[in-house]
C-alpha positions, 0 to 999 in steps of 0.5 A, a space after each residue: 462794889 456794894 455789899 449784897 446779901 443773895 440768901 446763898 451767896 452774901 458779899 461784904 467790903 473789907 475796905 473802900 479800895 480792897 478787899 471783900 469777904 464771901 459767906 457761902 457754903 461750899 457746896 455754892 462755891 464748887 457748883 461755878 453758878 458764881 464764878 463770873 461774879 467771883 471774877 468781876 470782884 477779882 477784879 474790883 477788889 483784889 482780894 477775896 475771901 470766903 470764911 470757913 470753907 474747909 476745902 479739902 485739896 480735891 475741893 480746892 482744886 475743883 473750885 480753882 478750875 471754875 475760875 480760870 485755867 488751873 496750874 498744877 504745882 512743881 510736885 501735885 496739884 497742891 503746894 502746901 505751904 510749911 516751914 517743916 521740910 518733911 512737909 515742904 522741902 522749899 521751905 527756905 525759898 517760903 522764907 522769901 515771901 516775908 517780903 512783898 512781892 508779885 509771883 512771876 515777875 521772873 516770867 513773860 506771863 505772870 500768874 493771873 491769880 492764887 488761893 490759899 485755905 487755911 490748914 494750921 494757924 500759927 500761935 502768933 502772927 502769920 497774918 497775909 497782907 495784900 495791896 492794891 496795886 491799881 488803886 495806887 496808880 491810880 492815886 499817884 498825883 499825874 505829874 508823878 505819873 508823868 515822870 514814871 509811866 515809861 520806866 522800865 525795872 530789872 527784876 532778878 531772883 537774886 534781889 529778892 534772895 537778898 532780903 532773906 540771906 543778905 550775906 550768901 556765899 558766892 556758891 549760894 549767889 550764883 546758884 541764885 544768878 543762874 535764874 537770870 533778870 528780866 526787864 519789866 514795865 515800871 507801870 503795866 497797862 493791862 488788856 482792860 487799859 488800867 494801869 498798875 504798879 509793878 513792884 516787890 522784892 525782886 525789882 533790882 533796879 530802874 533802867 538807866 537811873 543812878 543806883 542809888 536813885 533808882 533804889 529810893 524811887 522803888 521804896 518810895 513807890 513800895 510805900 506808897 502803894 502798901 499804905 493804908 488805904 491800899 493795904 488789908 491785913 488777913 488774920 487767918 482762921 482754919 478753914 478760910 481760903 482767900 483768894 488774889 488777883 496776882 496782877 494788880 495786887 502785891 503780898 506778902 505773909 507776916 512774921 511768925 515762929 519759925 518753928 510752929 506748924 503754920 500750914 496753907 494750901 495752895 492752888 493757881 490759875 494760869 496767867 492771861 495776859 503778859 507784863 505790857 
């Protein structure tokens, strides 16, 4: 992708491999004039964000629905995002996403992508970073490709719930057990023939390989595919929205003090394709 400078709709890389920053108002946004473009560059750069647009939940919810098929959330059409259980009373399911991780790993059909605008910043951290996970398969050297592209990984709730609560009571663990497993693809070829790497914090293990094997491959890979040239860290502003392709992308948010008030708003788009 190159940068491109329409006098209502101008677009920049953020790196080589990941990442472009839109500046348009949104007024541009929720006319859908550019949401074929929009999803082009999804698709190319994983990550999109579009500085200061001040979404109201109404408006964020609008322009989500010019990009795909809207997904309401378990209690509205916003998930907002907080560690204060007034504002959000998942907050400690929240704590998981300190871990990278693909939302839907649990589900046939993941998500396709998710947004986030920016209500309140946190007084230090709380940046959210993504990778690509395309661009990693893709760098593989093809004889590692070779040797992984028909390896098959448990996911479970459980494994994910591990990193935040490494020590569970046997109640807590069950009631995370009861989520089940799911076996997916190591390497996803996606409807378009690309191939990603299906990975995060809820992969248990690699189908048929010895345990401890099994988990260094999975870390190894995660390295792999967070290093830098895959990798963008986004500091947010009040005001921003970004916006991921949750099928060729991990993410994760950074740590910040539990007890601010950091606040992001989330909207989603139904999943179109399944793990394959």
């Amino acid at each position: 992708m190159t940068d491109t400078a329409d006098e209502e709709f101008k677009v920049r890389q953020v790196k080589p491999l990941i990442g472009a920053i839109v500046e348009a108002d949104k007024q541009t946004l929720l006319g859908g004039n550019y949401a074929a473009r929009i999803r082009e560059m999804l698709d190319d750069r994983g990550v999109i964000v579009f500085s200061q647009t001040h979404f109201t939940d109404e408006e964020q919810v609008a322009f989500t629905r010019t990009l795909g098929k809207f997904v309401p959330e378990m209690h509205g059409d916003v998930f907002k995002i907080s560690m204060d259980k007034k504002i959000n009373p998942q907050a400690d399911y929240v704590k998981g996403a300190f871990y990278w991780h693909i939302d839907g790993t649990m589900q046939k059909v993941p998500l396709f992508a998710s947004m986030l605008t920016c209500k309140k910043t946190a007084p230090t951290g709380g940046n959210t970073e993504f990778c690509n996970t395309y661009a990693a398969w893709d760098a593989l050297p093809d004889d590692e490709k070779r040797q992984i592209e028909s390896l098959r990984v448990v996911h479970s709730f459980v494994n994910s719930q591990l990193y935040v609560e490494p020590e569970p009571s046997l109640s807590l663990y069950d009631e995370w057990a009861a989520y089940g497993t799911n076996e997916l693809p190591l390497v996803w070829t996606h409807t378009s023939g690309r191939k990603s790497l299906v990975l995060g914090s809820t992969a248990d293990h690699v189908v048929g390989m010895a345990p401890l094997e099994s988990r260094r491959l999975l870390l190894r890979l995660r390295d792999w595919a967070t290093q830098e040239q895959f990798s963008l860290s986004h500091s947010w502003s009040i005001g921003d929205t970004v916006l991921w392709d949750n099928t060729g992308t991990m993410h994760r948010a950074m740590a910040y003090p539990l007890d601010c008030d950091r606040q992001m708003h989330r909207t989603k788009l139904e999943g179109e394709e399944a793990f394959s």
